[in-house]
C-alpha positions as a Markdown table, in Angstrom:
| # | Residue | x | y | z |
|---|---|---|---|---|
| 1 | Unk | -33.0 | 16.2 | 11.9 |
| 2 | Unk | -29.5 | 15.2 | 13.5 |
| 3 | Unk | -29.0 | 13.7 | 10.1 |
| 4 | Unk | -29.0 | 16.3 | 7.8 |
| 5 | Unk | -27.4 | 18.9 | 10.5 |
| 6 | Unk | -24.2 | 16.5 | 10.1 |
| 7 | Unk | -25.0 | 16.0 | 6.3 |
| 8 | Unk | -24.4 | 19.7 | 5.9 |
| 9 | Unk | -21.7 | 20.1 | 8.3 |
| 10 | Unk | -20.3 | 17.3 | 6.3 |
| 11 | Unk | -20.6 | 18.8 | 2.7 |
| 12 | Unk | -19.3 | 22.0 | 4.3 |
| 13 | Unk | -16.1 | 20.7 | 5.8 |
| 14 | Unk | -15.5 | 18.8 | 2.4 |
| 15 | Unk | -16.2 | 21.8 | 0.6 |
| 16 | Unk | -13.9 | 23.8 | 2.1 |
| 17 | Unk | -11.3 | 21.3 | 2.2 |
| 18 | Unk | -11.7 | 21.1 | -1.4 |
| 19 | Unk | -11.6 | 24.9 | -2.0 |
| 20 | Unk | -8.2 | 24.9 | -0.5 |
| 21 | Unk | -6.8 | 22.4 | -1.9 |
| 22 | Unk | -7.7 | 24.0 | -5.4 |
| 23 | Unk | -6.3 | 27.4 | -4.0 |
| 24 | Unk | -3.0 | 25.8 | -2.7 |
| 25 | Unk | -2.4 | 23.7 | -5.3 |
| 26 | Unk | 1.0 | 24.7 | -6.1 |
| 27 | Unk | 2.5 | 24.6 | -2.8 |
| 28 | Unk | 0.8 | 21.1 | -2.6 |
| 29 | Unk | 2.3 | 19.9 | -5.7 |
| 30 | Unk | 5.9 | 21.6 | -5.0 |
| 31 | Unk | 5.3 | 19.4 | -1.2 |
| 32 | Unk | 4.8 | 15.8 | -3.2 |
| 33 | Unk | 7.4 | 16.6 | -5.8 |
| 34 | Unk | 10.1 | 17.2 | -3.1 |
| 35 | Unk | 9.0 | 14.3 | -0.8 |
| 36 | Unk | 9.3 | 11.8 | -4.0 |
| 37 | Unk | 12.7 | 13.5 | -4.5 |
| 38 | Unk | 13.7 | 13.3 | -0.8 |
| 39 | Unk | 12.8 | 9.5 | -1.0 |
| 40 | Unk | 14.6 | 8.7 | -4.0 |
| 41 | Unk | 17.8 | 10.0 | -3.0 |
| 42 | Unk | 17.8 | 8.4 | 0.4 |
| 43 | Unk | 16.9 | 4.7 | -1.5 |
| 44 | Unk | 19.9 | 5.1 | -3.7 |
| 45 | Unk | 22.4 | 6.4 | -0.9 |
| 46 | Unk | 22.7 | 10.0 | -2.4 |
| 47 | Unk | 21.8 | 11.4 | 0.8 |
| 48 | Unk | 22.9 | 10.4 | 5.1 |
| 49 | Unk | 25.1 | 7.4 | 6.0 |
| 50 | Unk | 25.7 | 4.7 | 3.4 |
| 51 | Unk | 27.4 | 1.5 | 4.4 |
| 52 | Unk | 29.6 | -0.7 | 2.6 |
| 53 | Unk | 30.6 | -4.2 | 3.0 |
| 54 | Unk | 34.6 | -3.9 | 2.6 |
| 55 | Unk | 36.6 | -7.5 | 1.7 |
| 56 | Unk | 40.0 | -7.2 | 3.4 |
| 57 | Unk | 43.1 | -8.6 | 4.8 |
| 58 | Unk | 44.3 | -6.8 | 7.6 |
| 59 | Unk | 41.7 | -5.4 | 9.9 |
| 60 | Unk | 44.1 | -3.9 | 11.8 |
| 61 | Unk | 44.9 | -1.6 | 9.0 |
| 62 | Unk | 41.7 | -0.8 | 8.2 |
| 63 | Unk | 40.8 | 0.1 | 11.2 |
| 64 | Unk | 43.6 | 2.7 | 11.8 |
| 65 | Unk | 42.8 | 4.4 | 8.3 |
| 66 | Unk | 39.2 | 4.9 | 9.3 |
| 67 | Unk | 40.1 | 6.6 | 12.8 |
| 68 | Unk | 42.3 | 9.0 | 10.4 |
| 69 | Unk | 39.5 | 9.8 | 7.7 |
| 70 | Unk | 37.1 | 12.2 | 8.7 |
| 71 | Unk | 34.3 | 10.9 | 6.1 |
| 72 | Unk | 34.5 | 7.4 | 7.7 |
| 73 | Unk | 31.8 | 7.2 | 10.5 |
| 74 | Unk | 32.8 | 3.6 | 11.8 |
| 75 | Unk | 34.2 | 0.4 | 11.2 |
| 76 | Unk | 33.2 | -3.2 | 12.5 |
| 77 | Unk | 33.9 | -6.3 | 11.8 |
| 78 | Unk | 32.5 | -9.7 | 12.7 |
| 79 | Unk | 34.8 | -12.8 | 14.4 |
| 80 | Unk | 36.9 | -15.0 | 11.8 |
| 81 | Unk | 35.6 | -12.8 | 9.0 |
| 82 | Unk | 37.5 | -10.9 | 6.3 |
| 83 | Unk | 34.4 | -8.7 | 5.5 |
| 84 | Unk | 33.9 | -5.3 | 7.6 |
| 85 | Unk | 31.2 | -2.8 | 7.3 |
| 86 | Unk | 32.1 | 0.4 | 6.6 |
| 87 | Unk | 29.8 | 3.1 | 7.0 |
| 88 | Unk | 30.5 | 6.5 | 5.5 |
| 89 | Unk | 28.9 | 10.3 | 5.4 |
| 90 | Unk | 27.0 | 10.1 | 2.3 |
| 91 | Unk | 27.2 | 7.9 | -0.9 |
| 92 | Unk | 28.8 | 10.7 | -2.6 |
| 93 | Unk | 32.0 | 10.6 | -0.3 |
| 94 | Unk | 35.3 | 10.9 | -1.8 |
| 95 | Unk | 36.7 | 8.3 | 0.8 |
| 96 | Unk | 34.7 | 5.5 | -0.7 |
| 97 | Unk | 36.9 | 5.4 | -4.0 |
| 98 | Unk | 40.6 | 5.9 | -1.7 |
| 99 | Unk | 39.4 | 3.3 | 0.6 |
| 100 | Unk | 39.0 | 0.9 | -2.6 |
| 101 | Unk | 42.2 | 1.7 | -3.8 |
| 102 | Unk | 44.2 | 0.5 | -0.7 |
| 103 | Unk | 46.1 | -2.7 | -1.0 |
| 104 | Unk | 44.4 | -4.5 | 1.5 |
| 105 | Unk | 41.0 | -3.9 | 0.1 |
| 106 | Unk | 39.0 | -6.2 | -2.0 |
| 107 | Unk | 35.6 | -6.1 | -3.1 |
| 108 | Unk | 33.5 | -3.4 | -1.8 |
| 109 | Unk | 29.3 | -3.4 | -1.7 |
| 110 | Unk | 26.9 | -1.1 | -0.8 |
| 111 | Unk | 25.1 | -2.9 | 1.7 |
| 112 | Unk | 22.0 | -1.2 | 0.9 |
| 113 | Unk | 20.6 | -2.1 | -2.4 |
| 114 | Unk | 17.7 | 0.6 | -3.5 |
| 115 | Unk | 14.2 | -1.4 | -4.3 |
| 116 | Unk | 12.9 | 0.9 | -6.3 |
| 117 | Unk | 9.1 | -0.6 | -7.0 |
| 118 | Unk | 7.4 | 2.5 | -8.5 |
């Protein structure tokens, strides 16, 4: 008797789940669409912080153009090391390119690569 009580109970709960999901099927599908969009701008840097590793020869000078930019959020660098990590506002920032440009710059690389499996 338990049985089938929580057989039905079952079938109803799945049924109504179901209904709803049929009746709210465009907000569900809006929902996915914009998480997968969410997702594949933060894997390619297009939105939040994006770091940089930044090849240069005067620390000192790097340092003192990041405290001026607003768009720069930080600047370290490790001991006997040329290579500091920049990290900026957003992969679309303006600063990235007029930090590149600067003589004491080298190579610059997005430190994080987007693994885009499917």
């Amino acid at each position: 008797m338990l049985r089938y009580m929580l057989t039905a109970i079952g079938c109803f709960v799945l049924g109504i789940t179901g209904a709803a999901g049929y009746h709210y099927r465009d907000t569900i599908n809006t929902l996915v669409y914009e998480s997968s969009q969410l997702q594949q701008d933060l894997l390619t840097g297009e939105l939040g912080p994006v770091t940089y590793l930044v090849f240069n020869d005067n620390f000192n000078k790097l340092e003192q153009y990041a405290e001026l930019d607003q768009e720069i959020l930080g600047v370290e660098q490790a001991l006997n090391s040329n290579v500091a990590k920049v990290a900026f506002v957003s992969g679309a920032s303006s600063s990235i390119a007029k930090l590149a440009d600067l003589p004491f710059v080298g190579e610059m690389i997005n430190r994080d690569v987007p693994m885009i499996c499917h």
